[in-house]
NUDRENSE-526483 format. One record per residue (C-alpha): residue in three letters; x, y, z. Coordinates in steps of 0.1 Angstrom, whole numbers, padded with zeros to 4 digits, always signed. Example, Ala and Ser with C-alpha at 12.3 -4.5 7.8 and 13.67 -1.06 7.14 Angstrom:
2
ALA+0123-0045+0078SER+0137-0011+0071
//
This chain:
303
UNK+0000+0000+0000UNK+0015+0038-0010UNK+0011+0062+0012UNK+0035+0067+0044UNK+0010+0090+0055UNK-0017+0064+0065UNK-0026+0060+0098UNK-0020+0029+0118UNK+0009+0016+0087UNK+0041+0004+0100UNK+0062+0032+0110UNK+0092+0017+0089UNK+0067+0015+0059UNK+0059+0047+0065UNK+0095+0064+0067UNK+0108+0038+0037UNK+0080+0057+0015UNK+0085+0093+0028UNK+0122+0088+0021UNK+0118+0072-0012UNK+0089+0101-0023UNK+0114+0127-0017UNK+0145+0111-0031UNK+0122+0104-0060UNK+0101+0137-0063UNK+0122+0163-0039UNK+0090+0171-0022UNK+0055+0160-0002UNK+0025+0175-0002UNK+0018+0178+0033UNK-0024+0173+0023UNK-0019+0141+0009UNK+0012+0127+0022UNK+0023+0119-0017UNK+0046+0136-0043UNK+0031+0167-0056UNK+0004+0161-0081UNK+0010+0167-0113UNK-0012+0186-0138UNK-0010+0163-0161UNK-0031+0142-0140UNK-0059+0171-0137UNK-0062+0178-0170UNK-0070+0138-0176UNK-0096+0141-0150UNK-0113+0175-0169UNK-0101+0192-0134UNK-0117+0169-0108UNK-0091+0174-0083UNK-0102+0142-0063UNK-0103+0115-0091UNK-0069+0132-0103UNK-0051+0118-0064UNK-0067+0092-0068UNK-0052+0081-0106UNK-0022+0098-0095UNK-0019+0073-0064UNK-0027+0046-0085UNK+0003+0052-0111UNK+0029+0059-0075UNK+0017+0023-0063UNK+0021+0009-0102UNK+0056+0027-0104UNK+0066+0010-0068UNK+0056-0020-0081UNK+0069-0022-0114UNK+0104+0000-0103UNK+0099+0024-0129UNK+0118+0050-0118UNK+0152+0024-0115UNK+0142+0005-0147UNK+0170+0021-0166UNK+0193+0005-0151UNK+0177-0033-0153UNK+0199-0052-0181UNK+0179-0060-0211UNK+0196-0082-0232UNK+0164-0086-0255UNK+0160-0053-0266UNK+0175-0065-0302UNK+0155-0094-0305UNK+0119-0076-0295UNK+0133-0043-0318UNK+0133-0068-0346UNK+0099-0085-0342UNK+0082-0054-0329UNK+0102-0024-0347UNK+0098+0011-0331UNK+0114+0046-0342UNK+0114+0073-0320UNK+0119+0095-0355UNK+0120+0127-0350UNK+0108+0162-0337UNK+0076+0178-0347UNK+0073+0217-0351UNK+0067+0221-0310UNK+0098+0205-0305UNK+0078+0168-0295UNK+0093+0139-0300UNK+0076+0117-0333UNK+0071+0082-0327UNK+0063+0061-0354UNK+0050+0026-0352UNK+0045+0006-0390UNK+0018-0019-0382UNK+0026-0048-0407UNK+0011-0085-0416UNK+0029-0113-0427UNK+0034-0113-0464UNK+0031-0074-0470UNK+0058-0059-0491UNK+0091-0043-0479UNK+0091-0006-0470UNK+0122+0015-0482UNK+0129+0020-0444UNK+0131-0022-0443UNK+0144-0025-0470UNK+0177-0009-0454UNK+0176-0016-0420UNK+0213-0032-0405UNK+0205-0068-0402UNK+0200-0068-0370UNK+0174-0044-0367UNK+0155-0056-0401UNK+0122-0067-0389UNK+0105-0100-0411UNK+0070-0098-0423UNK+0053-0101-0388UNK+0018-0096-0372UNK-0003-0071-0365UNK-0002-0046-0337UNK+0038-0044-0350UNK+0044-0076-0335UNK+0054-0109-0348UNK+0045-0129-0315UNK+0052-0164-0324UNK+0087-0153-0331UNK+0091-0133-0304UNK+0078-0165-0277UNK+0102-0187-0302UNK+0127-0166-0287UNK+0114-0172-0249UNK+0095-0135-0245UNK+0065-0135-0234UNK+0035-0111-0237UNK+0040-0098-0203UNK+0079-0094-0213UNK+0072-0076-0243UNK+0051-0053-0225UNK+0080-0044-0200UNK+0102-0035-0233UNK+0070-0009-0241UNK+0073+0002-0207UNK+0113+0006-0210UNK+0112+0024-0239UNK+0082+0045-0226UNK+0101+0054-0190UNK+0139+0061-0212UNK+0114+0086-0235UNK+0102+0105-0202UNK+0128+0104-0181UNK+0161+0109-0206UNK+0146+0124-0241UNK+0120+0144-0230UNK+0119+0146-0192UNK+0098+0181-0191UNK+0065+0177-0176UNK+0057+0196-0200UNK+0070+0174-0229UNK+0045+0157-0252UNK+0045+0129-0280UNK+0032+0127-0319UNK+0024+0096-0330UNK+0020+0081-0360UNK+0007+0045-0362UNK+0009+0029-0398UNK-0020+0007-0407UNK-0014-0005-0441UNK-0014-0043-0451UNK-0034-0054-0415UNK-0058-0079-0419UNK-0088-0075-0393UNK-0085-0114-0388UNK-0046-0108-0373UNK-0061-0086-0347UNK-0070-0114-0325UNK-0057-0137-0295UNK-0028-0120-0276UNK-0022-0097-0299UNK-0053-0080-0294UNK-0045-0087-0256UNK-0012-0065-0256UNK-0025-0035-0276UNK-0054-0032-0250UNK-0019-0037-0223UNK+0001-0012-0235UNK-0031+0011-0239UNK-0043+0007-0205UNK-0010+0012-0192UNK-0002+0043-0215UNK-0038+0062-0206UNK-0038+0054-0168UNK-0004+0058-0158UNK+0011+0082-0184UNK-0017+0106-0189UNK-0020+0138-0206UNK+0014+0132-0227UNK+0000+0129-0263UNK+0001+0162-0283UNK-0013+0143-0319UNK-0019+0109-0329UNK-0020+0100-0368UNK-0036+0066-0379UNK-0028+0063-0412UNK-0035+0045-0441UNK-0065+0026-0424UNK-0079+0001-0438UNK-0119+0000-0443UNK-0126-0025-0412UNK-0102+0000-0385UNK-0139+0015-0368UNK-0142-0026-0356UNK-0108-0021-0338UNK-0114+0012-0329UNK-0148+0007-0310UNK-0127-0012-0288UNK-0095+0007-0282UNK-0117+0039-0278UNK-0134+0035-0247UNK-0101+0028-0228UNK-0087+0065-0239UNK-0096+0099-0224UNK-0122+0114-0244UNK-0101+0144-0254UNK-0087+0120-0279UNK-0108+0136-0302UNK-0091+0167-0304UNK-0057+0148-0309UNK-0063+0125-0334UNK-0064+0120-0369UNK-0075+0090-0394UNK-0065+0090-0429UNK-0066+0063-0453UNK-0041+0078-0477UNK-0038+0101-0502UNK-0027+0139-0499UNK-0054+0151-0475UNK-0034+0125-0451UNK-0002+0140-0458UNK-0014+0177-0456UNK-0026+0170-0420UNK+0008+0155-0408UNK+0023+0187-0422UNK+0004+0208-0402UNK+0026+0196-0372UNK+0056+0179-0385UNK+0081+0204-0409UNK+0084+0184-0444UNK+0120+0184-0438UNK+0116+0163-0406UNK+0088+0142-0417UNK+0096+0106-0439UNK+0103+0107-0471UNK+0076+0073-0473UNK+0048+0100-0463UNK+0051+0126-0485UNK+0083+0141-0462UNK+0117+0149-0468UNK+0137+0133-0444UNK+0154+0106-0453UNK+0168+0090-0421UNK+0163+0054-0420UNK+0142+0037-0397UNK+0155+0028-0362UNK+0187+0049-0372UNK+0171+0080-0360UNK+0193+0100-0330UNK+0170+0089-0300UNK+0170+0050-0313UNK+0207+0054-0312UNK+0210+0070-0279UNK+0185+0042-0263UNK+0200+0015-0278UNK+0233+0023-0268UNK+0220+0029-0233UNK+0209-0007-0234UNK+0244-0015-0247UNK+0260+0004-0220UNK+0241-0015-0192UNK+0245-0045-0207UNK+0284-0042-0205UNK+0285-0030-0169UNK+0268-0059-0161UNK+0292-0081-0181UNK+0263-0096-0200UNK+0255-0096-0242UNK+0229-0088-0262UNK+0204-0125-0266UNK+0209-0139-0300UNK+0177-0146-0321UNK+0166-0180-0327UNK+0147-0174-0357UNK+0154-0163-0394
//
């Protein structure tokens, strides 16, 4: 339970949690006994100061129990192998200076990309499953679902607490759609993008400046009706859904300088895809650990 403040708790309990809350956050709020709340957390609760503690109490208890704030420095010698499998770029900066994630979201079968085309072996992802992940690969290589959603988590804590660690800061996404069939959306798949979104809109809230869905496919309201209700409803304002075409590539350049923006959506930028700076920087951080540790990247079983 969080919260050296509460009354009857065991006093170590208690001073192990004041002491972590102000190594961790510099500071108590002498109302609630927690860090100070951040407004991040009000504006997901539309201002309800009340439901705002209690998310934000919520996400200290989640980071406690999931070590967030020391994950950094937790060796992860699959980072290569899920990179592959599940390929993310952390591309670029839009035109308020947010980082610009991009995810490609790619069946089995579908054609190359010029970004895959070029990748370093290592890095080159295979045809692979919706939701950007080829699972069965990534279990043939002993990962599991909940495994794979500590890598999101990873990636998620190195963007917030080394790239952009502003509270302030926010993130662009753009999530590629084309070549998913609706019948791939299924089993665990389907179980790790409602993971990873229940985790992103509960314990990270408030941090999306845009969100671009792009070239959906005609079936991508079925998927959505179901992703939807587990986001705050200011989505709305944030998001975007093209299906292709220059009306899709007109929005993106209302926030994203043609010069920074891929080349592959009507950009100019022609940095390849998981070679961007931050993907550098964070895998070299997982190099780094992995070396003071004295351990080595996990070699892929599968071809």
């Amino acid at each position: 339970m969080l919260g050296w403040e509460i009354e009857g708790g065991a006093q170590k309990q208690q001073q192990r949690h004041r002491n972590s809350f102000l190594k961790l956050y510099g500071a108590i709020d002498p109302a609630t006994g927690l860090p100070p709340l951040p407004e991040r957390f009000l504006i997901a609760e539309f201002g309800d100061k009340d439901k705002a503690l209690e998310r934000w109490r919520d996400t200290l208890k989640f980071r406690e129990e999931e070590k967030c704030d020391a994950v950094l420095a937790v060796p992860h010698p699959e980072f290569d192998v899920v990179q592959r499998y599940y390929p993310q770029s952390w591309y670029c900066r839009d035109k308020q200076g947010n980082v610009v994630y991009i995810e490609q979201v790619r069946t089995r079968n579908s054609e190359a990309t010029p970004f895959r085309a070029t990748l370093t072996p290592a890095l080159t992802p295979p045809t692979r499953q919706p939701g950007g992940v080829d699972l069965s690969m990534i279990k043939k290589n002993g990962i599991s679902v909940k495994k794979l959603l500590w890598h999101y988590m990873y990636c998620t804590e190195y963007l917030w607490q080394v790239t952009s660690p502003s509270e302030t800061d926010r993130l662009t996404t753009i999530l590629d759609l084309s070549n998913v069939s609706l019948f791939s959306i299924a089993g665990d798949v389907r179980k790790f993008i409602k993971m990873c979104v229940h985790m992103t809109s509960t314990h990270y809230p408030a941090r999306g400046h845009k969100l671009f869905i792009i070239n959906s496919p005609s079936w991508f309201g079925t998927v959505w009706s179901w992703v939807k209700p587990m986001l705050n409803p200011a989505i709305d304002e944030k998001l975007k859904i093209g299906s292709g075409g220059k009306k899709q590539v007109s929005d993106m350049l209302e926030i994203i300088d043609e010069e920074e923006l891929p080349e592959m959506y009507g950009g100019k930028n022609k940095v390849l895809f998981g070679k961007a700076g931050v993907d550098g920087k964070l895998r070299k951080h997982v190099l780094d650990v992995l070396e003071k540790n004295g351990l080595t990247m996990q070699a892929n079983l599968g071809s």
